[in-house]
VEXKEMI-594059 format. One record per atom (N, C-alpha, C): z, y, x. Coordinates in steps of 0.1 Angstrom, whole numbers, padded with zeros to 4 digits, always signed. Atoms other than C-alpha are relative to their C-alpha. Layout:
# residues N
ZYX;...
This chain:
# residues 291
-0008+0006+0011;+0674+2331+0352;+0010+0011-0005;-0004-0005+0006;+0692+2349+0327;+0018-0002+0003;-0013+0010+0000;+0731+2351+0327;+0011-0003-0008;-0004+0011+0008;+0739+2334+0294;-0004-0015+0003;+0005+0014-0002;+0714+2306+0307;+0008-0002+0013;-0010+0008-0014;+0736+2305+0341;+0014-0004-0009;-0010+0006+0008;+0765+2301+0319;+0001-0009-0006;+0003+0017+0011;+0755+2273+0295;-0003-0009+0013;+0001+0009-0009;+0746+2258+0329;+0010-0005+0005;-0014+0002-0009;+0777+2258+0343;+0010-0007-0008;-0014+0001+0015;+0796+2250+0310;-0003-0016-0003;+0004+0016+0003;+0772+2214+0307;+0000-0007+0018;-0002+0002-0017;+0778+2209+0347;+0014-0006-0002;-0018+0001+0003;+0818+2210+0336;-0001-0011-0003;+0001+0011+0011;+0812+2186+0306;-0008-0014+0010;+0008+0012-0009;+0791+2161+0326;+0011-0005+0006;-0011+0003-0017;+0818+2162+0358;+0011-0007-0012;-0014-0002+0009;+0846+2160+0328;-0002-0017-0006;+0006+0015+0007;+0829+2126+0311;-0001-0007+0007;+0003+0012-0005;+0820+2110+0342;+0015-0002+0008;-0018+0004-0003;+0863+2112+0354;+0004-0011-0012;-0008+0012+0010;+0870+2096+0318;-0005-0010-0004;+0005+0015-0002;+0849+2068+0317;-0007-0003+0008;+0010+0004-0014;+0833+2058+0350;-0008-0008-0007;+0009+0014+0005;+0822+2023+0334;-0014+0004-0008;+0012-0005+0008;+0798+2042+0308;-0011+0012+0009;+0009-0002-0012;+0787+2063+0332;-0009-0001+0011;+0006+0010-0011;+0777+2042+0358;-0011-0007-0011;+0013+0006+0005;+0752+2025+0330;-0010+0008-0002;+0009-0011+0003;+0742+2059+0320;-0008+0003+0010;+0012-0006-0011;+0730+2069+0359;-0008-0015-0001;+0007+0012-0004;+0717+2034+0360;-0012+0002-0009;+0014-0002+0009;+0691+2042+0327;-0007+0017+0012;+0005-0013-0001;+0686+2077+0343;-0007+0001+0012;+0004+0000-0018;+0680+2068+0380;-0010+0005+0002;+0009-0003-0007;+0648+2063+0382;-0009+0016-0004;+0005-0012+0004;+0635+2098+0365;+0003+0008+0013;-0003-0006-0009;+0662+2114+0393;-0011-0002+0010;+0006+0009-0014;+0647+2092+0419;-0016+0008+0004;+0017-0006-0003;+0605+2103+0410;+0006+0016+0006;-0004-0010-0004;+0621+2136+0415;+0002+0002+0012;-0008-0002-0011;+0637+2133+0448;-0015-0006+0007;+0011+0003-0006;+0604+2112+0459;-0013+0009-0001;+0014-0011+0000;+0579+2142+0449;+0006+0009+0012;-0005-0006-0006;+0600+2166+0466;-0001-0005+0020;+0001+0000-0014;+0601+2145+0502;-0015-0006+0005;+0012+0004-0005;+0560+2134+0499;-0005+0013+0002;+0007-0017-0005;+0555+2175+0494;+0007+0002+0015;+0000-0007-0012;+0575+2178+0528;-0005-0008+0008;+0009+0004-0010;+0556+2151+0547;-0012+0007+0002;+0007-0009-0001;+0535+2170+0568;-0012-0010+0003;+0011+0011-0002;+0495+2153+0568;-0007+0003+0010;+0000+0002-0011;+0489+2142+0603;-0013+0001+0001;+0016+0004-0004;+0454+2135+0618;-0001-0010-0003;+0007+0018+0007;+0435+2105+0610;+0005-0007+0006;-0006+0012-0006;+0451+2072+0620;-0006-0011-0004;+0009+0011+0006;+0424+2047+0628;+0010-0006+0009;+0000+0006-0005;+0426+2016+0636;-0012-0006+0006;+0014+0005-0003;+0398+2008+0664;-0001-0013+0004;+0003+0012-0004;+0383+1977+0672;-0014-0002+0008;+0012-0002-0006;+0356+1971+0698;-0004-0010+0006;+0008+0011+0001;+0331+1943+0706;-0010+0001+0016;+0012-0004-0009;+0307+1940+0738;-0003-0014+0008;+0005+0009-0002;+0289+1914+0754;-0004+0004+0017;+0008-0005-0014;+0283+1913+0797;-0002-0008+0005;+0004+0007-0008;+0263+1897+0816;+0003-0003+0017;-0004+0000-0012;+0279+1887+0851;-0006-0009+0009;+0004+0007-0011;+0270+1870+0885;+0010-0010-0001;-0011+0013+0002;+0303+1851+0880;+0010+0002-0008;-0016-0003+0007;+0329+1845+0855;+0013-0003+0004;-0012-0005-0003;+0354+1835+0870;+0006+0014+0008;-0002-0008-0008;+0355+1862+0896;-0001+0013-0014;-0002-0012+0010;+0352+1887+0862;+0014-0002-0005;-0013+0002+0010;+0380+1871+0841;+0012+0006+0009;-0010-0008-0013;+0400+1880+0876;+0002+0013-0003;+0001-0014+0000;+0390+1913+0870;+0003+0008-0010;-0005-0003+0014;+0396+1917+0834;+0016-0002+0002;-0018+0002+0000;+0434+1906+0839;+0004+0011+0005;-0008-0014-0006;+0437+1932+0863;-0001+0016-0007;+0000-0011+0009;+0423+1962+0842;+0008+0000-0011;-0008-0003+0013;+0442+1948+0814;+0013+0005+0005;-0015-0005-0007;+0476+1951+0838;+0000+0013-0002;+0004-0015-0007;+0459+1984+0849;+0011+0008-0012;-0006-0008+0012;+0464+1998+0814;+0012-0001-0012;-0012+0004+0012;+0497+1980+0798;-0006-0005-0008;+0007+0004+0009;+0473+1965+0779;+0007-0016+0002;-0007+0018-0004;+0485+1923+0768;-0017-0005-0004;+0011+0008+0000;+0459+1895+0770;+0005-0011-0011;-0003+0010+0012;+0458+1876+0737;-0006-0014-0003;+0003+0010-0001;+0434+1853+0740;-0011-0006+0009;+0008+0000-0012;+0411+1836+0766;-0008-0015-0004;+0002+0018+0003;+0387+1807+0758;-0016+0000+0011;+0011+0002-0008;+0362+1797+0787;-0009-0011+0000;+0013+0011+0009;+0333+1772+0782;-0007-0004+0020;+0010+0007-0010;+0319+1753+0815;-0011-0006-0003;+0017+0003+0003;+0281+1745+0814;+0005-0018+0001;+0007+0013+0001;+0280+1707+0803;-0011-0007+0002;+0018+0001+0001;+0241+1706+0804;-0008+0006+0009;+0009-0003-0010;+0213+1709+0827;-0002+0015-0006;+0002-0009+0010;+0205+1749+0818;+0009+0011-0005;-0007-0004+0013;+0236+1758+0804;+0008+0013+0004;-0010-0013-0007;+0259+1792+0810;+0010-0002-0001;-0010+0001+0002;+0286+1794+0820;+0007+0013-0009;+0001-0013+0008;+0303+1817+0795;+0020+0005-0006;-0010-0002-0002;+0339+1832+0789;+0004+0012-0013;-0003-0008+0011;+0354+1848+0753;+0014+0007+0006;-0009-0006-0003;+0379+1873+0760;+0013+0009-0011;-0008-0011+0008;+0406+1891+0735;+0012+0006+0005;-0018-0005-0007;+0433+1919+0746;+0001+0012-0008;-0006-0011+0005;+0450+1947+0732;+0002+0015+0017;-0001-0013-0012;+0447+1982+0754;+0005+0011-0013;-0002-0011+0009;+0464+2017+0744;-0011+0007-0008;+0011-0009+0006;+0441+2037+0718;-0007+0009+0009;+0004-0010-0004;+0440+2063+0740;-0008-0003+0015;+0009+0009-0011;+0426+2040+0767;-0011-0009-0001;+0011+0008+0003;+0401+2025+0750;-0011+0004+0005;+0020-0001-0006;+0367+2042+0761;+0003-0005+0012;+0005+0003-0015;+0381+2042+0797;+0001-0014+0003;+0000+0010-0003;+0388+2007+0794;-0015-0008-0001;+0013+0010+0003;+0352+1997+0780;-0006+0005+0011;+0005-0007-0009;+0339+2018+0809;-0001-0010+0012;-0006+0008-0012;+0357+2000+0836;-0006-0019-0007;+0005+0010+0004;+0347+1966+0818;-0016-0002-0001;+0017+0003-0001;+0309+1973+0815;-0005-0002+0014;+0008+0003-0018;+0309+1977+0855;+0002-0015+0002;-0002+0016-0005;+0317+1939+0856;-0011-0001+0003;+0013+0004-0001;+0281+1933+0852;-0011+0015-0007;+0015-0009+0009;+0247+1945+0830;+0007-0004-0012;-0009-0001+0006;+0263+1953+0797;-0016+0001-0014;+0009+0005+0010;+0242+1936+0766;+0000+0004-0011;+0004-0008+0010;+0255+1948+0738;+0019+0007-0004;-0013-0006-0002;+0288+1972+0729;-0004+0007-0014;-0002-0007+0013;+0300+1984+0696;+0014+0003-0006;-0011-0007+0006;+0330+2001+0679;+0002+0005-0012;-0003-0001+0017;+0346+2000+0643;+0011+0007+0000;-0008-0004+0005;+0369+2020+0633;+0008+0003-0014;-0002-0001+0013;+0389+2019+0600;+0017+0013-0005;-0008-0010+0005;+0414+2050+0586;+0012-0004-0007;-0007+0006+0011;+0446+2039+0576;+0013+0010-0007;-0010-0012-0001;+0467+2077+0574;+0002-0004-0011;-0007-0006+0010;+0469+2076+0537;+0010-0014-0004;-0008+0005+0000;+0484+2044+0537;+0013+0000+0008;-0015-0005-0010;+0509+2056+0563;+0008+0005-0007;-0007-0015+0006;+0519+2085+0543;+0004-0008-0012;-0008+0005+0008;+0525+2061+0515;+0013-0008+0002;-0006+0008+0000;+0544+2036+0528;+0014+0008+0007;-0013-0008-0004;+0565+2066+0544;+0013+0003-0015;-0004-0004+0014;+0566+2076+0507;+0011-0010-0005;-0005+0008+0010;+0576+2049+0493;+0020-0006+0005;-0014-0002-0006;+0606+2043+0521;+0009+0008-0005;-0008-0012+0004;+0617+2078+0513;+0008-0004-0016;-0006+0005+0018;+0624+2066+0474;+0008-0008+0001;-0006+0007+0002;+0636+2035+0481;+0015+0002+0008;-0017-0005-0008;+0665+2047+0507;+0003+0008-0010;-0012-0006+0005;+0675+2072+0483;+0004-0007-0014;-0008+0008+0013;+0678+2046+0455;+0009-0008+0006;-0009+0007-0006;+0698+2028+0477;+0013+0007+0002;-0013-0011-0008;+0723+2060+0488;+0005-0001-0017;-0009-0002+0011;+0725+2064+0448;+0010-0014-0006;-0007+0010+0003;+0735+2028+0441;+0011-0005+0006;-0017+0003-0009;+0761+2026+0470;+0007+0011-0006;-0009-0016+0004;+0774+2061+0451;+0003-0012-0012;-0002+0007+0016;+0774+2037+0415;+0007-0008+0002;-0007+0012-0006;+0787+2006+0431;+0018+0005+0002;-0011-0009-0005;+0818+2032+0445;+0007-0002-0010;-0011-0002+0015;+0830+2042+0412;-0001-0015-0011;+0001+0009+0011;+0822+2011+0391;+0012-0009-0005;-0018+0004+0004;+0854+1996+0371;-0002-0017+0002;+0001+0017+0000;+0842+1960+0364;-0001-0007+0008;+0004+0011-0009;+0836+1930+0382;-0014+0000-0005;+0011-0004+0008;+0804+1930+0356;-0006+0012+0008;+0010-0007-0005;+0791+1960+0371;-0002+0002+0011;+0001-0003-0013;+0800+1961+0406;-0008-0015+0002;+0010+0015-0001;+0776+1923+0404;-0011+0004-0002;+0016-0004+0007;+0748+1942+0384;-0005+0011+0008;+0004-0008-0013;+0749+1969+0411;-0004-0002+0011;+0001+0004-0020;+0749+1950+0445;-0014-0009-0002;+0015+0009+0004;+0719+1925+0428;-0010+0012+0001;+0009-0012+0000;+0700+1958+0426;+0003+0007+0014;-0007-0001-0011;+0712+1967+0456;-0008-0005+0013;+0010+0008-0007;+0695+1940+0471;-0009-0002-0001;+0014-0001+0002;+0667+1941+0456;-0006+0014+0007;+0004-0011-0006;+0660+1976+0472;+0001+0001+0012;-0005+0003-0023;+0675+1965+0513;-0016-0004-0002;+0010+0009+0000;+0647+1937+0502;-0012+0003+0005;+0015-0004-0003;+0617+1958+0498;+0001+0012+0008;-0002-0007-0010;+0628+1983+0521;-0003-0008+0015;+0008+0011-0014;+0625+1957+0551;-0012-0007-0006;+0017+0006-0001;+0588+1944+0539;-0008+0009+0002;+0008-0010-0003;+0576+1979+0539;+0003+0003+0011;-0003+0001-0011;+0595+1987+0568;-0007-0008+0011;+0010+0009-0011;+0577+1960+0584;-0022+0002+0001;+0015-0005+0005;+0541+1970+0567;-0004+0009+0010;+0002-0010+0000;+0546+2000+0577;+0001-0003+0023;+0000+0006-0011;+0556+1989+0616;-0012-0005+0005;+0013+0006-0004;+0525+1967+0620;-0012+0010-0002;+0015-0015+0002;+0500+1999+0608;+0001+0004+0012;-0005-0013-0008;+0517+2021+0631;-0002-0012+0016;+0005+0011-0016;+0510+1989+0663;-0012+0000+0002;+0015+0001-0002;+0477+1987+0653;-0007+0007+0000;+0009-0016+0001;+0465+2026+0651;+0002+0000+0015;-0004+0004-0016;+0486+2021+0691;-0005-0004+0004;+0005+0009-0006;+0465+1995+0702;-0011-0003-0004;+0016+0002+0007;+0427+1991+0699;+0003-0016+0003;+0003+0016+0002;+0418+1950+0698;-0015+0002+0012;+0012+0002-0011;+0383+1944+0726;+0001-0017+0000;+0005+0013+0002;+0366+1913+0721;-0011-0003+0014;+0014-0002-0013;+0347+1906+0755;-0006-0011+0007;+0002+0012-0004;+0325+1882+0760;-0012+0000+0011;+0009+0000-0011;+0310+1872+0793;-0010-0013+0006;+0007+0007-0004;+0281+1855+0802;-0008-0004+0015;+0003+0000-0009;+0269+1841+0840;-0016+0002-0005;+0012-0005+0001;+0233+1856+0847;-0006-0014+0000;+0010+0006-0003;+0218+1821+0858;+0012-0015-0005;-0007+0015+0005;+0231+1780+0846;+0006-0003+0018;-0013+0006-0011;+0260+1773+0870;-0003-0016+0009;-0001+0012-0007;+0254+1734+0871;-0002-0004+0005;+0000+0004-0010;+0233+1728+0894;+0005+0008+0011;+0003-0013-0013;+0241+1758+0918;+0013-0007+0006;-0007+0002-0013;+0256+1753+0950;+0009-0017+0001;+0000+0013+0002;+0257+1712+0942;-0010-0008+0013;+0006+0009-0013;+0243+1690+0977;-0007-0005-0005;+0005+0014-0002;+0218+1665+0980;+0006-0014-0005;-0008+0012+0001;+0246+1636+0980;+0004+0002-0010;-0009-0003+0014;+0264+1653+0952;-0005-0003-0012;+0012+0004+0016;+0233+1646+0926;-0003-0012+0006;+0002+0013+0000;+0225+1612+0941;+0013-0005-0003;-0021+0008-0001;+0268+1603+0942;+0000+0003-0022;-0003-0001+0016;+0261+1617+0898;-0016-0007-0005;+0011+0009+0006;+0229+1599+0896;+0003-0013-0003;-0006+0019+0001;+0243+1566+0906;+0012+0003-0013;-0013+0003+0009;+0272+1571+0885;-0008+0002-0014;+0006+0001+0018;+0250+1578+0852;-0007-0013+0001;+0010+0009+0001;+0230+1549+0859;+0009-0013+0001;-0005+0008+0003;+0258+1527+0865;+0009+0001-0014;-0005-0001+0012;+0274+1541+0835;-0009-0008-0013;+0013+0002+0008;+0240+1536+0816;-0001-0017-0003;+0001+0014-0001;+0241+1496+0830;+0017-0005-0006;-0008+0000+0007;+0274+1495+0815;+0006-0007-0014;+0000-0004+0015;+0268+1506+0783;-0005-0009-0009;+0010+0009+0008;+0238+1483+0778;+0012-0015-0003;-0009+0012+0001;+0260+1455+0789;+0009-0007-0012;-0008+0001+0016;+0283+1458+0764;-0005-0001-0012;+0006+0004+0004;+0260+1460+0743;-0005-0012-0006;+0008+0008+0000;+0243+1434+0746;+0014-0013-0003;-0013+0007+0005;+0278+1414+0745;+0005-0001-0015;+0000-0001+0011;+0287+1428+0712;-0009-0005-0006;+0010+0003+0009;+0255+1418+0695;+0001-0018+0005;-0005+0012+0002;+0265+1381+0708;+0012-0007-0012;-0010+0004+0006;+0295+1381+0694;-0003+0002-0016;+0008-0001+0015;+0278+1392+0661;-0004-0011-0008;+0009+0010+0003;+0255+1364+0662;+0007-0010+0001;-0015+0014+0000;+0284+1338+0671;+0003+0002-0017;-0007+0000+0013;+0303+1351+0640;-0007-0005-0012;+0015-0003+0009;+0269+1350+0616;-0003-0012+0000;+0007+0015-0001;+0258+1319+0629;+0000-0007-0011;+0002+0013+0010;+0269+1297+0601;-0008+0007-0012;+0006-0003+0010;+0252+1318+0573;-0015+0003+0009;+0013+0003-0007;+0223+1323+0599;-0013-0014-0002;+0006+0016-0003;+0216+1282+0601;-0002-0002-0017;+0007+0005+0018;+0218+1279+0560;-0012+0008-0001;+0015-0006+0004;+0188+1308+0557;-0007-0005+0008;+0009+0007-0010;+0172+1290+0584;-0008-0014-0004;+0006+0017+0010;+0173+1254+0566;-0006+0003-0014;+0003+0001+0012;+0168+1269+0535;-0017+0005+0003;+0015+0000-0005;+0134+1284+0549;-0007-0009+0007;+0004+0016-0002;+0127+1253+0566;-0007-0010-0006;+0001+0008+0007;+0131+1233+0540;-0012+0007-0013;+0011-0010+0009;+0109+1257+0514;-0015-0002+0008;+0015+0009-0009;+0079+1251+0545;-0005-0017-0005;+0005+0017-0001;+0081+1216+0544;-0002-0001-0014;+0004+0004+0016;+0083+1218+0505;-0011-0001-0005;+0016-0007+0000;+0051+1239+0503;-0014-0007+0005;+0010+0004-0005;+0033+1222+0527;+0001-0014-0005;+0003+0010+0007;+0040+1188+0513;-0008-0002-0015;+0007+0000+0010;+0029+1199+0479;-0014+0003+0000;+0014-0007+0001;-0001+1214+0491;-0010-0011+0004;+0000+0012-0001;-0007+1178+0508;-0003-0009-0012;-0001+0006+0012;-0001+1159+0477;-0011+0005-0012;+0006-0013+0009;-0023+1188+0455;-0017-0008+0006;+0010+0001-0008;-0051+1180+0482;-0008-0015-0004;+0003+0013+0004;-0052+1141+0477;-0003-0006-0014;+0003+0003+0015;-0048+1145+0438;-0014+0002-0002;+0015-0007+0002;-0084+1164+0437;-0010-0013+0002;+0008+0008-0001;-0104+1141+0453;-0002-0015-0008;+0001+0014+0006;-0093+1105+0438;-0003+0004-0017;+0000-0008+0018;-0095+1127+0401;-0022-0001-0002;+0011-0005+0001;-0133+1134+0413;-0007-0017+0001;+0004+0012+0004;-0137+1095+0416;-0004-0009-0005;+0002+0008+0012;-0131+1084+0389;-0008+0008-0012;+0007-0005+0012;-0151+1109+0369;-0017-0008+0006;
């Protein structure tokens, strides 16, 4: 730079500083039109010094095993989840109702990223391992924004607590702190956005669901133990009918009186029929008489 152009710089640097001592109040509306231009400025400047990391997935992994026993697995899974700091999220186990049926056991936990293979490793030895798969989805450039976008919003905040400072009015120190607020605001939602990415690139998710090799219900059930659930279905069964069969009384009690009118009234339609058919019968012949 030239040094008449450092001079005129210095000379509209004065003038500036000199305007914004003698009227704060007009000033303070002026940075408030001008902000946001400063602001893109200040936000180019700190996305060029974010430096761009490695990829930041978030993994997710899926697998299916076949075991000798679930309970004695799910035991086992608790403990490798301990193993690794990993938490247990959700756990839903299914006992065989049905002749046939598996016993069967859904599993969800969270383990560190960087423990994820050895975790699925250590979980395939439970058993014979059916089926196993892993998604992974990239979420860095969203990181790098939402860093971005922090970066802007704090320093609109540093400049508004600078505007608020000098501001003369009641009027403007109101139209300041409302803006004010609105920038804490969306500072803590990204803040939080930005929190939950940065948990879930930490922490892979494992979905693990385990199946017993052979139907549980009858196994290791006595003799007595299936005669002691025979009788009991069969007195359940004699029960059931009973009631039954009670209910459909009480039906026919209630019914009864509209029962006995369709009954007379088809009754009485028989006897009608067959008296006319009677009467029909006797007309013929005395008719053939007299001819």
């Amino acid at each position: 730079m030239s040094k008449p152009a450092l001079v005129l710089s210095l000379l509209l640097g004065g003038a500036v500083l000199t305007s914004c001592a003698s009227a704060p109040s007009n000033q303070m509306t002026s940075d408030l039109a001008a902000m946001p231009a400063g602001t893109t400025a200040a936000k180019a400047e700190e996305v060029a010094s974010v430096p761009r990391q490695r990829s930041q997935l978030i993994k997710k992994a899926a697998m299916t095993v076949i075991v000798d026993s679930v309970d004695k697995s799910v035991d086992s899974v608790s403990q490798i989840i301990k193993k690794h700091q990993g938490d247990l999220i959700n756990l839903q186990e299914k006992q065989p109702e049905e002749d046939n049926a598996r016993h069967t056991a859904s599993i969800q936990m969270r383990v560190p990223q960087n423990l994820l293979d050895t975790s699925l490793d250590e979980l395939g030895k439970l058993g014979t391992v059916q089926n196993r798969n892993i998604t992974a989805e990239d979420v860095g450039s969203q990181l790098v924004d939402f860093q971005a976008r922090l970066i802007n919003l704090r320093a609109t905040e540093s400049n508004l607590q600078k505007i608020m400072d000098r501001a003369g009015s009641v009027r403007d120190v109101l139209s300041v702190a409302k803006e004010l607020s609105n920038v804490r605001e969306s500072i803590e939602q990204i803040n939080a956005q930005l929190k939950s990415l940065q948990n879930q690139v930490a922490y892979s998710t494992i979905t693990l669901n385990l199946e017993a090799t052979v139907s549980s219900s009858n196994q290791g059930r006595t003799l007595g133990v299936q005669i002691q659930e025979t009788w009991n279905k069969s007195t359940h069964s004699l029960g059931d009918f009973t009631v039954g069969l009670l209910r459909l009384g009480i039906w026919l009690m209630v019914y009864s009186p509209f029962l006995l009118a369709i009954a007379a009234g088809v009754y009485g339609f028989k006897r009608w029929r067959r008296s006319n058919i009677r009467h029909t019968a006797q007309t013929v012949p005395e008719s053939g008489r007299e001819n």
